[in-house]
DRENDO-1510 file (C-alpha; in Angstrom, 1 decimal, always signed):
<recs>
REC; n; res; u; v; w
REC; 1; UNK; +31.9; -19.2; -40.4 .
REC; 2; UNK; +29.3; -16.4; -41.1 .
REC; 3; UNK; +26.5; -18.3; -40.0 .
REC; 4; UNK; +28.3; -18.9; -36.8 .
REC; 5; UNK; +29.0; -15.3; -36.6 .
REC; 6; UNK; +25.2; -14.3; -37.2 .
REC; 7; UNK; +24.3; -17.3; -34.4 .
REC; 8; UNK; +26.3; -15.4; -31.9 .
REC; 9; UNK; +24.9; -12.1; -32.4 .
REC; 10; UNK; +21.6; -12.8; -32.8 .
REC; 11; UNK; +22.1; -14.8; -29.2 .
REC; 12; UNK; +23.4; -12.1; -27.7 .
REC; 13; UNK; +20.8; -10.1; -28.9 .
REC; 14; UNK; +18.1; -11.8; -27.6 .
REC; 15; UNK; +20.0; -12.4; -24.2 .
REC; 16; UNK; +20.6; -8.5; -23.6 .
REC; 17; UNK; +16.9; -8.0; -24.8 .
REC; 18; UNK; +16.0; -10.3; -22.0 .
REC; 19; UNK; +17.7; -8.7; -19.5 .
REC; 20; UNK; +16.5; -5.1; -20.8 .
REC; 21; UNK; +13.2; -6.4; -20.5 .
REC; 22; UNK; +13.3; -8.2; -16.6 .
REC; 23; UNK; +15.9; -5.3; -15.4 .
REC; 24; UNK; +13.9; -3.1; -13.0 .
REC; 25; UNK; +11.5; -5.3; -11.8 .
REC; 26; UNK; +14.1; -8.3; -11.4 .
REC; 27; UNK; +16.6; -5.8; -10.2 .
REC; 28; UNK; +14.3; -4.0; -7.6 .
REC; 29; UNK; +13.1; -8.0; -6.4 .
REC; 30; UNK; +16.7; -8.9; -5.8 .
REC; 31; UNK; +17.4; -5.6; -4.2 .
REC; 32; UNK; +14.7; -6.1; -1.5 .
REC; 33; UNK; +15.8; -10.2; -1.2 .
REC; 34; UNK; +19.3; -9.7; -0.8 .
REC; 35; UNK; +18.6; -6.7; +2.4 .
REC; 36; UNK; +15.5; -8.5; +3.5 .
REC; 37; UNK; +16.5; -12.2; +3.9 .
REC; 38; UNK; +20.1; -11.4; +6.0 .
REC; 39; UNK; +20.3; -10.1; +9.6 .
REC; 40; UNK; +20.1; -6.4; +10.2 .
REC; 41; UNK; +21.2; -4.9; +12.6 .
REC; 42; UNK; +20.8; -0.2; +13.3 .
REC; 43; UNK; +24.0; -0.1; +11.6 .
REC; 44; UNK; +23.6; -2.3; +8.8 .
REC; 45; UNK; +19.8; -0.8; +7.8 .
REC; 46; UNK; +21.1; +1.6; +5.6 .
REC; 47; UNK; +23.9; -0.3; +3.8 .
REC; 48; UNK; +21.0; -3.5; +3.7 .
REC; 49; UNK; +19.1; -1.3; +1.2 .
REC; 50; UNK; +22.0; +1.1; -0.4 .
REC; 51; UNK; +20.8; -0.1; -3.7 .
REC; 52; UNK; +17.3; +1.2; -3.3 .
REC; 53; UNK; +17.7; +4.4; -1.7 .
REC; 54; UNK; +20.3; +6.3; +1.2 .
REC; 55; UNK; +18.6; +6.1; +4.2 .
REC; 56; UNK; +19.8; +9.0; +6.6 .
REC; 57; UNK; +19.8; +7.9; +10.5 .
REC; 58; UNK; +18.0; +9.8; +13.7 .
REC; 59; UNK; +18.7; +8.5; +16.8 .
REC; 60; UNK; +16.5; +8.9; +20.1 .
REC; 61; UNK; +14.9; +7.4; +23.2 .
REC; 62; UNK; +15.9; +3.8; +22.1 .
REC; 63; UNK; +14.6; +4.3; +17.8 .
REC; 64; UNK; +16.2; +4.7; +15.7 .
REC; 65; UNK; +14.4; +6.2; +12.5 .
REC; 66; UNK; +15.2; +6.2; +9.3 .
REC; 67; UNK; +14.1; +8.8; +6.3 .
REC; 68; UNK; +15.0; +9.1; +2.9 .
REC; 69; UNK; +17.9; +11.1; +1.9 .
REC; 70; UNK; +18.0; +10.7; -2.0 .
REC; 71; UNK; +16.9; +7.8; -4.1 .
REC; 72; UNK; +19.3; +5.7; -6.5 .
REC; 73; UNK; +16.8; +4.9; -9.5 .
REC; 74; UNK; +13.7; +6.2; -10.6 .
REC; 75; UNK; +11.5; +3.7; -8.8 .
REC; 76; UNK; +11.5; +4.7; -5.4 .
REC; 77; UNK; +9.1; +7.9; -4.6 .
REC; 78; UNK; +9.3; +7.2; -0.4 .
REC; 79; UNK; +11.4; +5.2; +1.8 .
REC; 80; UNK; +11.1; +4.8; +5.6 .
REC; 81; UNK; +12.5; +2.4; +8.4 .
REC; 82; UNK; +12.6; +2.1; +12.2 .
REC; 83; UNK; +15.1; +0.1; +14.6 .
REC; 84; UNK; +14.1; -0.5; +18.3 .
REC; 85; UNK; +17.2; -0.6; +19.6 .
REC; 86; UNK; +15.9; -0.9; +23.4 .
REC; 87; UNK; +17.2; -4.1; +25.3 .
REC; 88; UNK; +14.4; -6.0; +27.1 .
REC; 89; UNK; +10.8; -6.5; +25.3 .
REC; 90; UNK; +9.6; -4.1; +23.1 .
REC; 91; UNK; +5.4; -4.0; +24.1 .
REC; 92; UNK; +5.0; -7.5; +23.5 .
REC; 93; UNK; +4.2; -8.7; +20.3 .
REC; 94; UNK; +2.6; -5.5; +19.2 .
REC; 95; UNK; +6.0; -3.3; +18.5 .
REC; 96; UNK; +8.0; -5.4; +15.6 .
REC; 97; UNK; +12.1; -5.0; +15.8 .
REC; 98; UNK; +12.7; -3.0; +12.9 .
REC; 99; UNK; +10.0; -1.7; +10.2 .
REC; 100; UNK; +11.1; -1.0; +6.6 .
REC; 101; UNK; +9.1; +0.6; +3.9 .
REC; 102; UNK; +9.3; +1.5; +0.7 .
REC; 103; UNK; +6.5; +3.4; -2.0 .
REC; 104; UNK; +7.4; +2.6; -5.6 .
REC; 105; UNK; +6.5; +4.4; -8.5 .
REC; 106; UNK; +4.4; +2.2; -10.9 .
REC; 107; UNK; +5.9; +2.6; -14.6 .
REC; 108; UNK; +5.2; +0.8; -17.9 .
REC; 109; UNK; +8.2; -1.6; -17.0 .
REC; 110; UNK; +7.7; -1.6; -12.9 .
REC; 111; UNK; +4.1; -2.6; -11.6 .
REC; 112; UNK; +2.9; -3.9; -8.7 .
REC; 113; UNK; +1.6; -7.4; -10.5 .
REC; 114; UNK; +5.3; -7.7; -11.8 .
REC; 115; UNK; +7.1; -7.0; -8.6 .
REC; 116; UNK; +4.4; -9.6; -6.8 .
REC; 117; UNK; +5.6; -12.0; -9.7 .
REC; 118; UNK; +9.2; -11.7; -9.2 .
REC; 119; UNK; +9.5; -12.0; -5.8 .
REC; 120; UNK; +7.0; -15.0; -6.0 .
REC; 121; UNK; +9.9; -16.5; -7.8 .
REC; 122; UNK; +12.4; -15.7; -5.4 .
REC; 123; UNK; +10.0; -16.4; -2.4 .
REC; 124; UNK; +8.0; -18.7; -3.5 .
REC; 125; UNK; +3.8; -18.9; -2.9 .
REC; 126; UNK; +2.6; -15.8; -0.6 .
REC; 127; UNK; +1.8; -17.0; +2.8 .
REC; 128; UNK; -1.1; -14.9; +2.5 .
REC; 129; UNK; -3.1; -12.5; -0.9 .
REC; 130; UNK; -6.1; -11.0; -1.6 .
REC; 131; UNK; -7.4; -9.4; -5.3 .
REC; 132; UNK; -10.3; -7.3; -3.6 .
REC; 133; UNK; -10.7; -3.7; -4.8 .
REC; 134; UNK; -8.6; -1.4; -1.9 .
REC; 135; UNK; -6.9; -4.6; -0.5 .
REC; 136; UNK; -4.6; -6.0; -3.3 .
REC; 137; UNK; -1.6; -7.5; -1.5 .
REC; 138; UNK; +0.5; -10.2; -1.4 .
REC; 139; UNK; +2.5; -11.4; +2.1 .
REC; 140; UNK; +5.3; -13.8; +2.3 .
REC; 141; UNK; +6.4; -14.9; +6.3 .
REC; 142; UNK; +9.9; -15.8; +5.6 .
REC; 143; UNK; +11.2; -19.2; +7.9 .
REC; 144; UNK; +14.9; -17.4; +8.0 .
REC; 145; UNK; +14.8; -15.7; +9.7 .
REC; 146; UNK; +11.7; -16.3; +11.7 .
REC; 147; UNK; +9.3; -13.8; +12.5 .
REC; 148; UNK; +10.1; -11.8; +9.3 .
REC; 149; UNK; +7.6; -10.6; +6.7 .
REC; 150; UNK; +7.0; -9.1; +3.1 .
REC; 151; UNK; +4.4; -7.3; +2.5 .
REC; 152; UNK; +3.4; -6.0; -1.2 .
REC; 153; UNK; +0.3; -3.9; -1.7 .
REC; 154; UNK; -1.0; -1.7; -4.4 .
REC; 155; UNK; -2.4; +1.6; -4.1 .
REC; 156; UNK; -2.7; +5.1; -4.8 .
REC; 157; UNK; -0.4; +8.1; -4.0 .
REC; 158; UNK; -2.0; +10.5; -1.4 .
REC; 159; UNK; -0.9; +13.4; -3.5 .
REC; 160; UNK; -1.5; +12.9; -6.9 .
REC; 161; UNK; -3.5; +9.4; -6.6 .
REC; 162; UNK; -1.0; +8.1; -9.3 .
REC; 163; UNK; -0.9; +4.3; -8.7 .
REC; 164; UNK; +1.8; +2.8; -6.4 .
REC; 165; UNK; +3.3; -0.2; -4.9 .
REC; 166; UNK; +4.1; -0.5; -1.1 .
REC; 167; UNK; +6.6; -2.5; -0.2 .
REC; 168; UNK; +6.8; -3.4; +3.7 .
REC; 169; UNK; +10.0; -5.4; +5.6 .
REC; 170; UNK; +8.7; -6.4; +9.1 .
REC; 171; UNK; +10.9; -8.6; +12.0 .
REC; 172; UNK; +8.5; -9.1; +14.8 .
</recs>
């Protein structure tokens, strides 16, 4: 009986220590999945992404923007996002349906390599990478819905030049 008490904590112990060790990066990946694979709509946007940050909405000539108006972890530094909400076509090809961005903080347990990783395993292969010094990304063009896009890049903050990853939602 002790030794099949000792088996179940030292199970547990390694299961919580696994998901200690996945929980930002996993948790941010499944955050941007879960908004970025359904269909938004204006009103949805904000709700979409709730778990990453509270987008605050400004409304005008058929946009509607979106700025960041407090962030829910420690991971987000920026957010931004834009709906076109005008009926008819929007420039052709050139102005997408809705924008959403996001600047994340890297961190001993957040980087750019480990979000690229996590969403590869949600995602599967990048429809398109690169490795070069100043143009490290990784792009996914989702089938469902069509015409939507993931964009992961790393870089450097324009204030401090700390490093950061960008994160960019697109739905041509």
């Amino acid at each position: 009986m002790k030794f099949l008490t000792v088996l179940c904590s030292l199970a547990f112990v390694v299961s919580a220590a696994a998901v200690a060790s996945a929980a930002p990066t996993d948790d941010i990946a499944d955050a941007l999945v879960q908004g970025g694979t359904k269909a938004i709509t204006a009103d949805s946007l904000p709700a979409d992404f709730d778990r990453l940050t509270k987008f605050v909405r400004h409304d005008g000539n058929g946009m509607v923007l979106f700025s960041d108006g407090g962030m829910t972890d420690g991971y987000i530094r920026h957010a931004q996002a834009r709906f076109d909400t005008r009926t008819g076509p929007r420039a052709g090809a050139k102005m997408p349906l809705f924008s959403v961005a996001f600047e994340l903080v890297n961190q001993d347990n957040f980087t750019f390599e480990g979000l690229a990783a996590a969403l590869a395993q949600r995602l599967g292969t990048p429809s398109a990478s690169s490795n070069q010094t100043g143009a490290v990304f990784r792009t996914w063009l989702l089938k469902h819905p069509e015409g939507r896009s993931f964009t992961i890049a790393t870089s450097q903050a324009s204030d401090n030049g700390d490093p950061i990853t960008i994160v960019q939602l697109i739905q041509k």
